[in-house]
N, C-alpha and C positions, 0 to 999 in steps of 0.2 A: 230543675237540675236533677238529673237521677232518673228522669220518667226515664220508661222504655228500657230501662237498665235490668230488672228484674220481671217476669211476668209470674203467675201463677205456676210454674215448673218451676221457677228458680233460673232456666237458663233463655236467655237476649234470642227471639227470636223462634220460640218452640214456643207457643200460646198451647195450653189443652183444651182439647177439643171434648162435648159442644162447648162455639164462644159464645156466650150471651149478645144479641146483638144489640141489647142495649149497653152494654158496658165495654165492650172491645173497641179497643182502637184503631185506626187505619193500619196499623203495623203489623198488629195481631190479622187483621181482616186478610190482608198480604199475605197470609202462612194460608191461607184458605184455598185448593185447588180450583181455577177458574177467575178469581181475585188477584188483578193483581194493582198497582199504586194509584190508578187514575179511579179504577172502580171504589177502592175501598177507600180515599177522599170522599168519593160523592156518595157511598155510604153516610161516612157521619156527617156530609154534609148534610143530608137530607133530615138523619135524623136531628140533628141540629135542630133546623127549620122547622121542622115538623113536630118532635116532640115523640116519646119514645114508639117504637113499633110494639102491634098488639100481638103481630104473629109473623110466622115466617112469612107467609104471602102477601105481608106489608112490602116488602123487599121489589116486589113486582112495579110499586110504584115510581124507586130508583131506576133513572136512565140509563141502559145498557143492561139492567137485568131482566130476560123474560123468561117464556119457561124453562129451556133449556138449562140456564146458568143455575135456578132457581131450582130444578134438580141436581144442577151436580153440588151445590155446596148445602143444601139441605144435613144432610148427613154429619157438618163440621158445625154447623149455627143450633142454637136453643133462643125461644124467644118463651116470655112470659103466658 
């Protein structure tokens, strides 16, 4: 109850950028140019499965991202 009600700005829907793409949600993922609700499920879904990403070009191994996409949201994602 409550998730998704606040993010890291304080306001529903405005995530700050970079989102960690270990810890962002499909919501947050959704504020990301190029992402939009089918992409950013099979985001976490993957990472789900998979277990956290090492880098941004983990992201390449999610379905529907290649390189194209994989530059334009570069610039809004941070990975460890």
């Amino acid at each position: 109850v409550g998730e998704g009600s606040s993010t890291r700005t304080g306001v529903r829907g405005k995530p700050s950028f970079p989102l960690n793409v270990n810890r962002a949600s499909a919501s947050e993922f959704e504020a990301v140019p190029g992402i939009g609700p089918a992409l950013a499920a099979r985001i976490v879904a993957y990472r789900q499965a998979n277990g956290p990403f090492t880098s941004l070009e983990d992201l390449l191994n999610v379905e529907g991202i290649g390189q194209k996409t994989l530059a334009l949201v570069k610039p809004y994602l941070s990975a460890p």
